[in-house]
N, C-alpha and C positions, 0 to 999 in steps of 0.2 A: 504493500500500500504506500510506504513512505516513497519507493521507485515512481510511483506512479506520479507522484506531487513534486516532483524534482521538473524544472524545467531550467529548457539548454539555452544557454548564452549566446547567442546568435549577436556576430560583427559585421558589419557590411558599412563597405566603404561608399563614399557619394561618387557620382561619375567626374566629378569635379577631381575629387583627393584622388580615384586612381589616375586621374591625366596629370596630375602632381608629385605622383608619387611613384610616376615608373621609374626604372632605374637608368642608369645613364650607358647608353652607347658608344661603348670606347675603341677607337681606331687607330691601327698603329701599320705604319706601311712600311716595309722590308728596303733595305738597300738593291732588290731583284728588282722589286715593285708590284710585288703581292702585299696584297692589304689585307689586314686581318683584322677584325672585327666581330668583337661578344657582347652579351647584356648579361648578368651575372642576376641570379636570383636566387632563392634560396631551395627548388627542385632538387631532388634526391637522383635526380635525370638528366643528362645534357644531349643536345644535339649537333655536331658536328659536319660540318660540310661544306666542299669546296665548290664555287659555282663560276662556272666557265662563259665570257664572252666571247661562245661558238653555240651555231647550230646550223639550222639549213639553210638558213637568208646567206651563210657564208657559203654554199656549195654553188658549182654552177650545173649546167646540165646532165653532165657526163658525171658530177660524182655528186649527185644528189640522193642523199640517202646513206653518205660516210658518216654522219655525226651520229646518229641511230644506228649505225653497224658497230662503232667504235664503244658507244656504251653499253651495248650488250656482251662485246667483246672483254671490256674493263672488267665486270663481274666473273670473270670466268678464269680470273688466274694471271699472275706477273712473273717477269723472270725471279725474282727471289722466292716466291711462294705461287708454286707451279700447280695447274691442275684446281682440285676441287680443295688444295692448303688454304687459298685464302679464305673461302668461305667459311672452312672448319676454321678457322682462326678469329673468325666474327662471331660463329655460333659460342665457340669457348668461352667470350665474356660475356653470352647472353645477350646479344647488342644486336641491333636489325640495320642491313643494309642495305639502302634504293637507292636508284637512278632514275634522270628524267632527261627526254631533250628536249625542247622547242624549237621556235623558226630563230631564236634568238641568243638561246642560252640553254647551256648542258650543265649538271649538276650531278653531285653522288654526294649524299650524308650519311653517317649512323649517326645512331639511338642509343646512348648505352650510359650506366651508371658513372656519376657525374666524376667519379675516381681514376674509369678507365678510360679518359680524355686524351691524355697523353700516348696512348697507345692507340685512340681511332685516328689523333693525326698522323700517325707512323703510317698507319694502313692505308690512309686515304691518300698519303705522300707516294705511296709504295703503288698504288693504285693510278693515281695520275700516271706520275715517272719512270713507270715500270711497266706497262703492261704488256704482258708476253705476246699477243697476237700470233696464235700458233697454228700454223694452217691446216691440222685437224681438228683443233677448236674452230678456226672460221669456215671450215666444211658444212661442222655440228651446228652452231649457229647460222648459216645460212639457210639451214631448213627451216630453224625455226621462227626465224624472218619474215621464210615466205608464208607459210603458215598465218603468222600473226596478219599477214599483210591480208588475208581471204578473210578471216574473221573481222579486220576493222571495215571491208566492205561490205559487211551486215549490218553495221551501224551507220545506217542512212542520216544520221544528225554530223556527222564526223565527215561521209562523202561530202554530205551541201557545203560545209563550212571549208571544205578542200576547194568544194567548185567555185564558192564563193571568192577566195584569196585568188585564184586560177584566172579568174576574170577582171576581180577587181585589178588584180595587178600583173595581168600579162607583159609577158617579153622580160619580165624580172627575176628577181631572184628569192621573192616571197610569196612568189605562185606557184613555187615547189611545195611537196607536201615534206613534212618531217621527218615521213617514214624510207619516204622515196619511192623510185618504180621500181616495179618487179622485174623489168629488165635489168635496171642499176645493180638490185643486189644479184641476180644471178652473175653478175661478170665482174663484182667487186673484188680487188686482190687484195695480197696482204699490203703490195706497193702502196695501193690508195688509204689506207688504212692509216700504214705509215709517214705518211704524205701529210693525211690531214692532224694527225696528233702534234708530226713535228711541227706543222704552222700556226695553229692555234691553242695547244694546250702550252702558253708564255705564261711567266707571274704576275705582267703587266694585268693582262687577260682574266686575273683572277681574283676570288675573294676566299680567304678562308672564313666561315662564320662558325660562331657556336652561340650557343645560351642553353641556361640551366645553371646549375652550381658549382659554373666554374671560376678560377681564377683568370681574367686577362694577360699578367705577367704572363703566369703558366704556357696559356696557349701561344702567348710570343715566343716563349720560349720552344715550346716543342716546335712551333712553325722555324725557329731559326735552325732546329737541328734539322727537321728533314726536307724542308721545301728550299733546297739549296743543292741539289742536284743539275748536273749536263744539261736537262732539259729544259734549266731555265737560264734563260738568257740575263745579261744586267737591264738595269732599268732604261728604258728609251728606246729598245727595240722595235725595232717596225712594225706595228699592227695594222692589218690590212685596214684600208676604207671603206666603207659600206657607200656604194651606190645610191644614188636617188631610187624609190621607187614609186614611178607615177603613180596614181589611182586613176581607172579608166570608168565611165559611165556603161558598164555592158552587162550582157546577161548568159546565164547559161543553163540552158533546159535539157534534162534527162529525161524524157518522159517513159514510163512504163505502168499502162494501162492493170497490168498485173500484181499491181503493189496497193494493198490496202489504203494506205496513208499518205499524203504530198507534204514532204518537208520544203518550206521554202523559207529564205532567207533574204532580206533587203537591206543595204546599208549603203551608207555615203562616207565619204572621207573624211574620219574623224582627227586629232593631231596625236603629237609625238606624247611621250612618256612628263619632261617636261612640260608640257604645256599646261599653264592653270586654270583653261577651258576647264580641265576633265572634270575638276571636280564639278563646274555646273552641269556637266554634261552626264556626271554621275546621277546628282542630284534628278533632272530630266528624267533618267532610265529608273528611277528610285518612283517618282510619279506615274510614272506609264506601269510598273510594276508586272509583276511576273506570276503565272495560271495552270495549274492543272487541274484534270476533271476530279483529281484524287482530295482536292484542296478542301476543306468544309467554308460554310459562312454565304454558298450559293450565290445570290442578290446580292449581298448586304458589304461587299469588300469594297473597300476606299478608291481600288484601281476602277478606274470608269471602262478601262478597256476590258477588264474581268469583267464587269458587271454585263456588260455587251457580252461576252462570250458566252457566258452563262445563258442568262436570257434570251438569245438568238439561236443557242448552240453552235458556235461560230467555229470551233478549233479544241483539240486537246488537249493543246497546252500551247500559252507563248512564250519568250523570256527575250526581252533585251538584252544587247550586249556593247561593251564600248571596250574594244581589243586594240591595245598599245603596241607601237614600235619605236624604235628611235627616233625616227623620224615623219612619223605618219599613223593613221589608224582607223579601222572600220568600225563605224557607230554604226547601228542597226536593231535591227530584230529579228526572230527564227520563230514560226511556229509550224504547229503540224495540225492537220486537217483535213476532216472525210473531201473526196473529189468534189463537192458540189455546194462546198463552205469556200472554197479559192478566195471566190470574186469576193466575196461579202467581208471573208477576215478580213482582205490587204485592205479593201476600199476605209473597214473600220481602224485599223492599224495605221494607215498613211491621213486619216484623218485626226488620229490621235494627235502625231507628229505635228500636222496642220495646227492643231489647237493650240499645242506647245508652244510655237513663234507664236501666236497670236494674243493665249486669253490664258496663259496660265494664271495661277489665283495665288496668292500668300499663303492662304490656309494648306493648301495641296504640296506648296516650298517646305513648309517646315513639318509638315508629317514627310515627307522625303529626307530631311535634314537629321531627324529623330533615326528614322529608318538606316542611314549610311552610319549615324552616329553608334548602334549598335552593332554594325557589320564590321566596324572598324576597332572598336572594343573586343569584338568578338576572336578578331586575329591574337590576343595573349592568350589564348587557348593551347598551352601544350606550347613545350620546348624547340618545337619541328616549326610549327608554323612562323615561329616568333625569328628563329632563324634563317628562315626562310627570305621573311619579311628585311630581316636585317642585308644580306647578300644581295636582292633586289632592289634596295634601297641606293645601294653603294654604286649597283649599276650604273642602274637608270638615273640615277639622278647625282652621283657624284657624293652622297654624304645620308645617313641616315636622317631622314624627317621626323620629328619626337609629334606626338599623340595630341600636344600642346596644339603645334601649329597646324595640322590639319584637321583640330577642332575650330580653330578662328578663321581656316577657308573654307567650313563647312558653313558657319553662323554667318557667316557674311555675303552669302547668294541669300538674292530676293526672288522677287517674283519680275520685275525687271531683268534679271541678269541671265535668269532661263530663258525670255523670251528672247533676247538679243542673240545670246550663245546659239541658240537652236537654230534662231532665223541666219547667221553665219552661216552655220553646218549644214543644215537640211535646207530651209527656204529656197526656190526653185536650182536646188540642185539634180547632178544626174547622178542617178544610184546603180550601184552595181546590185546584180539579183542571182541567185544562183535557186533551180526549184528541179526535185526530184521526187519521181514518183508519178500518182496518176494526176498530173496537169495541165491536163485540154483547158480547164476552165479559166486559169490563169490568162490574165489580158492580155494584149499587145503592147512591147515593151515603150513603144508612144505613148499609148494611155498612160501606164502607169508613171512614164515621164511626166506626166500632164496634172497627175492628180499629186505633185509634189508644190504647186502653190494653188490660191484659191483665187478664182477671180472677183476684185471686189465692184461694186457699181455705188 
């Protein structure tokens, strides 16, 4: 009975004190010109990891598809610890080891208890600057490439958003897909392999991050013992230049009458990573809001283009999206939808947009504001994300941005500054479309040119 009358103490910080009270982002840059970069907390966990300024935007036709050969490769064993050694040597502390690439940047972190720190940068060192690329390992892994590669063309949200890039940015080098062609990898050698590691994997090129419960010193330290290999050049090295890449107004249709569902995707040319559009343009995508059938609240949701889907039955799910590059980036949207909802979603979807330059309201800015303010909060979730966040920071933007200041570019769009931003980006622009699946109903790419401003009288 007394158990029962015991009640718990329950602390909770304001959203205020925790944008006050996160810890500090300390950066310390190597004589190579690898930078290293931790947030120190008090997690029983750290996460560790190197993130590479490479991916496919760096390939050109013929080796498109070496940055996603090379990471699959990495996992599979170095000249020092050959074979299936390195991975048994990750399992040994319990520690979990991934890889990722994009059109932009390639990464490999572990996960492991915040003591065996010292030993994931060894691995991860060992991992870069070491990796064996053994031509019965790239035999093995080529099949399972091509493999991967038939399975990702079952996921028709993944084709559109390929087709998408493919058009928007034809003749470039961000209309390649990540994964590459299935011709690429069949003829891939271990030359190209080696070709592209030796060019891109420099310490200029790089960020070491961690966070969790580690020391900063520490991780300088371990970075000074082993990221000081052959493979990394001194600082100043030539790092190749990323090209312009246009954005073209064009479209690309798969039609196949055979397919339940038409995924289609619309977007206009959004800006680079820098650019301080994004956040209202965040803001914007935060308004239009995002639907599926699985969602509860039917009618009654804030998103007016929900409310429309619902009501109409318009689609079975939309999501905006505002995807960043260096230098450039597609703002849009993606939904999926029975063949005979086409016309009706886009016409409600590019009217949304329409509204957007026109008549956004305050009240709709700061339920958006609120809405980013929790997604951005939400990233201290876990020592992976937070490190994640920190490495991408470094990139894109040259210096990690504190929680602080992109609260004070959040609170500071209006309902003016949507409207302007939007009417820049979208207002009678030409979007690129890419739509797959069963799409007769889909209009003529004029129309939907046409129905990106409104005529006023």
């Amino acid at each position: 009975a007394a158990l029962l009358t015991l009640t718990r103490k329950r602390g909770a910080a304001t959203y205020a004190q925790t944008l006050q009270n996160m810890p500090e982002t300390q950066v310390t840059t190597l004589e190579n010109g690898l930078r290293v970069a931790s947030e120190e907390s008090n997690h029983p966990t750290c996460t560790v990891g190197v993130w590479i300024e490479a991916g496919s935007r760096y390939e050109d036709t013929k080796t498109n598809g070496a940055a996603f050969f090379v990471e699959h490769m990495a996992l599979k064993g170095t000249k020092k610890r050959p074979g299936s050694a390195f991975e048994k040597e990750v399992e040994s502390l319990g520690a979990h080891l991934n890889g990722y690439t994009s059109r932009e940047q390639t990464a490999f972190y572990i996960k492991a208890l915040s003591k065996d720190m010292p030993k994931a940068v060894e691995l991860l060192s060992d991992l870069v600057q070491n990796c064996a690329l053994e031509d019965s390992q790239i035999e093995k892994e080529r099949v399972v490439i091509l493999q991967e590669l038939k399975e990702m063309d079952s996921s028709l949200a993944d084709v559109t958003f390929d087709y998408l890039h493919a058009t928007a940015y034809q003749g470039t080098s961000l209309a390649h897909t990540v994964e590459g062609t299935t011709d690429n990898i069949k003829r891939m050698t271990r030359g190209d392999l080696v070709s592209y590691v030796d060019t891109h994997f420099k310490a200029p090129r790089m960020v070491l991050a961690a966070a969790g419960g580690i020391s900063h010193k520490e991780l300088v330290d371990a970075a000074k013992q082993h990221f000081t290999g052959a493979p990394f050049t001194p600082k100043g090295d030539s790092v190749p230049t990323l090209k312009r890449c246009r954005f073209t107004g064009s479209e690309i249709r798969a039609r196949d009458d055979g397919l339940p569902l038409a995924h289609i995707a619309l977007a206009v040319e959004g800006p680079g990573w820098a650019d301080p559009d994004n956040v209202v343009l965040n803001v914007a995508n935060a308004i239009i809001g995002r639907y599926d059938r699985t969602f509860g609240g039917g009618k009654n949701q804030s998103s007016k283009l929900a409310t429309l889907a619902v009501e109409h039955n318009l689609c079975h799910s939309f999501e905006p999206f505002n995807t960043c590059y260096s230098d450039t980036g597609l703002f849009g949207f993606h939904f999926v939808s029975d063949p005979l909802s086409v016309d009706d979603m886009m016409f409600c979807a590019q009217g949304e947009w329409m509204r957007l330059c026109t008549s956004t309201t305050e009240s709709e800015v700061t339920r958006a504001k609120n809405y980013l303010r929790h997604a951005m909060v939400a990233q201290l979730d876990g020592t992976t994300r937070v490190c994640e966040n920190i490495a991408s920071h470094l990139l894109h933007y040259g210096r990690r941005i504190p929680l602080e200041e992109w609260d004070a570019r959040i609170s500071a769009v209006d309902a003016k500054m949507v409207r302007d931003v939007c009417s820049k980006y979208i207002y009678d622009k030409c979007p690129a479309i890419a739509a797959v699946g069963p799409i007769e109903q889909l209009l003529d790419y004029n129309r939907l040119r046409s129905a990106m401003y409104w005529v006023r009288l």
